[in-house]
N, CA, C and O atoms as a GROMACS GRO file, in nm:
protein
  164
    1UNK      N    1  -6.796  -2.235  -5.290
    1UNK     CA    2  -6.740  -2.157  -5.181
    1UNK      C    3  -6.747  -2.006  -5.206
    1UNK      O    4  -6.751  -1.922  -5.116
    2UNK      N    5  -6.748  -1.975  -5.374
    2UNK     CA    6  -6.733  -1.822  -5.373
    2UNK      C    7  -6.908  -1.751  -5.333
    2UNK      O    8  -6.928  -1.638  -5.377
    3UNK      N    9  -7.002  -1.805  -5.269
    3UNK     CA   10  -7.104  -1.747  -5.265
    3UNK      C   11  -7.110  -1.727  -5.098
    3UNK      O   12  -7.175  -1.636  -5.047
    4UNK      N   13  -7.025  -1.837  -5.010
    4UNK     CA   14  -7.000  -1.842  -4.874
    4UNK      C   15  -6.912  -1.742  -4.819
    4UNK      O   16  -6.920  -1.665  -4.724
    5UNK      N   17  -6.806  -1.772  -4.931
    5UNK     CA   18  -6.695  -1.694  -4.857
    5UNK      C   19  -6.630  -1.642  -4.978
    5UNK      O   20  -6.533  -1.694  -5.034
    6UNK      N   21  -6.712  -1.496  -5.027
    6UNK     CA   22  -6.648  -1.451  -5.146
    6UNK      C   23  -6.485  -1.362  -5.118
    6UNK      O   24  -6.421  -1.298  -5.200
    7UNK      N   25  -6.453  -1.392  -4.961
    7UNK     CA   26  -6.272  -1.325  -4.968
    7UNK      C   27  -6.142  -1.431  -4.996
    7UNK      O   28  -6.022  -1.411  -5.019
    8UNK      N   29  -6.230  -1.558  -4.981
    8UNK     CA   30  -6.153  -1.632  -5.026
    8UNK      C   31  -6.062  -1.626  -5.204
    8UNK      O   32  -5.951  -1.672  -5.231
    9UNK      N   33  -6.139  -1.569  -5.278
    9UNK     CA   34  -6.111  -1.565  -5.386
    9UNK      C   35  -6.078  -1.409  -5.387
    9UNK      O   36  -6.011  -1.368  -5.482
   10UNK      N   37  -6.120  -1.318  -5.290
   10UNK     CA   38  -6.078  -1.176  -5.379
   10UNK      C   39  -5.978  -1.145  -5.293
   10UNK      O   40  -5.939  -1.030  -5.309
   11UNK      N   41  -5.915  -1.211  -5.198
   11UNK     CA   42  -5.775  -1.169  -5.145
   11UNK      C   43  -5.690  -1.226  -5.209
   11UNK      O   44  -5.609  -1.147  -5.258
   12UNK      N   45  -5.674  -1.313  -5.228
   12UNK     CA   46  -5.526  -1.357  -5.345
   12UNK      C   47  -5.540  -1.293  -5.456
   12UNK      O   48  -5.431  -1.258  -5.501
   13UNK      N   49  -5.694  -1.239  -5.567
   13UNK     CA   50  -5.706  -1.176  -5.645
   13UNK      C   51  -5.598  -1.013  -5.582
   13UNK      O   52  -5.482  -0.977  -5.600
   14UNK      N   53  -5.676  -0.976  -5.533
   14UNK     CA   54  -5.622  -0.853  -5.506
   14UNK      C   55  -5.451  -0.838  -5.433
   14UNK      O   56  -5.396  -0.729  -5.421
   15UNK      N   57  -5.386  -0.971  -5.389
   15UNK     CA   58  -5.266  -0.981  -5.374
   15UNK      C   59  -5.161  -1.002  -5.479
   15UNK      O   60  -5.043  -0.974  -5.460
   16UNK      N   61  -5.213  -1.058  -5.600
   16UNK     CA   62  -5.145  -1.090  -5.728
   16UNK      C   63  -5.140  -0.980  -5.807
   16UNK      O   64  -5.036  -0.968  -5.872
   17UNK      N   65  -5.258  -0.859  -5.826
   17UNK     CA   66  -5.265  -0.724  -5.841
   17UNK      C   67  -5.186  -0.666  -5.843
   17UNK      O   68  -5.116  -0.622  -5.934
   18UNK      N   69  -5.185  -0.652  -5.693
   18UNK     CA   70  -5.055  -0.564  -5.612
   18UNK      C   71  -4.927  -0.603  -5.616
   18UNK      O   72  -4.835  -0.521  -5.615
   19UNK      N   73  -4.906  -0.754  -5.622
   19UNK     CA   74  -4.731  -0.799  -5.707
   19UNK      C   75  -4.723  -0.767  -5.829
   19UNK      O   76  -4.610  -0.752  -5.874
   20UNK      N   77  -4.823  -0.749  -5.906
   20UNK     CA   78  -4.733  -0.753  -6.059
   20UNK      C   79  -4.758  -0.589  -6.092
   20UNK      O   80  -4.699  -0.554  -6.195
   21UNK      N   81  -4.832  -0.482  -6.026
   21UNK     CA   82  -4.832  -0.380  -6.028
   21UNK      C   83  -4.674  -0.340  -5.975
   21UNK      O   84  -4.605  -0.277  -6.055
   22UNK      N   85  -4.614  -0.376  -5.836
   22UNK     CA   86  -4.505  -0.336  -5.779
   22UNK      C   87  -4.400  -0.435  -5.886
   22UNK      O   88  -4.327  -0.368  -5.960
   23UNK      N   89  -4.394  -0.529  -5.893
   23UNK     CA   90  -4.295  -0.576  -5.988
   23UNK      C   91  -4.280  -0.455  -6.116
   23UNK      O   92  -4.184  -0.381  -6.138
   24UNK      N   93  -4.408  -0.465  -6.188
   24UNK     CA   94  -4.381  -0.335  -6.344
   24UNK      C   95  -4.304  -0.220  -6.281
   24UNK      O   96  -4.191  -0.183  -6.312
   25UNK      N   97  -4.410  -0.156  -6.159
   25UNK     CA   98  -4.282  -0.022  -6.115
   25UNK      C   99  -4.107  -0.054  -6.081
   25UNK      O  100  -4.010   0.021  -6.087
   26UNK      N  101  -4.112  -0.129  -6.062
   26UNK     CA  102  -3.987  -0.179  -6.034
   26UNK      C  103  -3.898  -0.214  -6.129
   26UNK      O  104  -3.778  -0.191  -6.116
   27UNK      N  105  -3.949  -0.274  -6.236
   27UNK     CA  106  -3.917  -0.316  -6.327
   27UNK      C  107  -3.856  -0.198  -6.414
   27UNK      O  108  -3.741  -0.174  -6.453
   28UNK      N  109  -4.000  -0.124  -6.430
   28UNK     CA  110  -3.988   0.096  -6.477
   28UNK      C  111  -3.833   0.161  -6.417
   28UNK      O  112  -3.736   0.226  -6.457
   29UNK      N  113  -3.882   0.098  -6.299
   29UNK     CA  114  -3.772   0.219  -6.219
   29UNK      C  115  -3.576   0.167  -6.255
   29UNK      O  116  -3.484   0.248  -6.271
   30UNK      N  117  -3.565   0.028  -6.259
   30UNK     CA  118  -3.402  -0.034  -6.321
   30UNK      C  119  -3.408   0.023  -6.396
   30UNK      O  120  -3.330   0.116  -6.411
   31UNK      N  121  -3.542  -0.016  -6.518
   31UNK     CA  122  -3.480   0.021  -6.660
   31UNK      C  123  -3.416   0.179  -6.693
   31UNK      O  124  -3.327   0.193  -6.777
   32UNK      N  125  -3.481   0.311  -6.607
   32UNK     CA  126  -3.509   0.409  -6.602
   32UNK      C  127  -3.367   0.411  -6.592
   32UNK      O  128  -3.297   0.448  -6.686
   33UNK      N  129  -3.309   0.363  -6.455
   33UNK     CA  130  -3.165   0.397  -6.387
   33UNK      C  131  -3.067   0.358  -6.477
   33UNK      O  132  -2.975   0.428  -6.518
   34UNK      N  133  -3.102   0.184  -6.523
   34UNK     CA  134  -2.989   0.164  -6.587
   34UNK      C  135  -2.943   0.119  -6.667
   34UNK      O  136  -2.838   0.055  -6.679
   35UNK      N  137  -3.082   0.174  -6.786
   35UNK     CA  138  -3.048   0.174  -6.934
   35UNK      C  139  -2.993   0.332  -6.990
   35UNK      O  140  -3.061   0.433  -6.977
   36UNK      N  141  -2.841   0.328  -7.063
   36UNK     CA  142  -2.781   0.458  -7.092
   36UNK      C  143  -2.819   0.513  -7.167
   36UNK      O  144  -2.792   0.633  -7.160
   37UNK      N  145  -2.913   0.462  -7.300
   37UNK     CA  146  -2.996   0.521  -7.346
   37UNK      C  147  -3.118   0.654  -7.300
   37UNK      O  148  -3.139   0.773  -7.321
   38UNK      N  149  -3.154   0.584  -7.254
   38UNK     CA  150  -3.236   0.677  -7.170
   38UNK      C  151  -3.202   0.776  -7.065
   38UNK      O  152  -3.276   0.865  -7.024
   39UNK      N  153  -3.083   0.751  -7.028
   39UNK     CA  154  -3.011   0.862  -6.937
   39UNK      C  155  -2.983   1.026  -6.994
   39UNK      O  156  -2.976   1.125  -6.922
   40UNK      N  157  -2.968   1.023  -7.159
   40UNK     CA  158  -2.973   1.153  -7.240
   40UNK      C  159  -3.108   1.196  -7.216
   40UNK      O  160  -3.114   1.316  -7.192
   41UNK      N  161  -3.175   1.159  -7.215
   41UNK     CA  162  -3.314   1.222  -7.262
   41UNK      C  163  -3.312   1.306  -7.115
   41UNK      O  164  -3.404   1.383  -7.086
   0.00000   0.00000   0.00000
């Protein structure tokens, strides 16, 4: 199928990307807020 219909495979590729890219920022951005450690710096 990937030679028929190569979006079949690169849209969920490129949707799983984009979740675990926005999950890490997200992830960045709690730890940032609300670990107290890091609040001195």
């Amino acid at each position: 199928y990937l030679q028929t219909a190569p979006h079949l495979a690169i849209i969920p590729g490129v949707a799983i990307v984009i979740s675990v890219l926005g999950f890490n920022l997200i992830g960045d951005g709690l730890r940032e807020g609300l670990d107290p450690k890091l609040r001195g710096r």
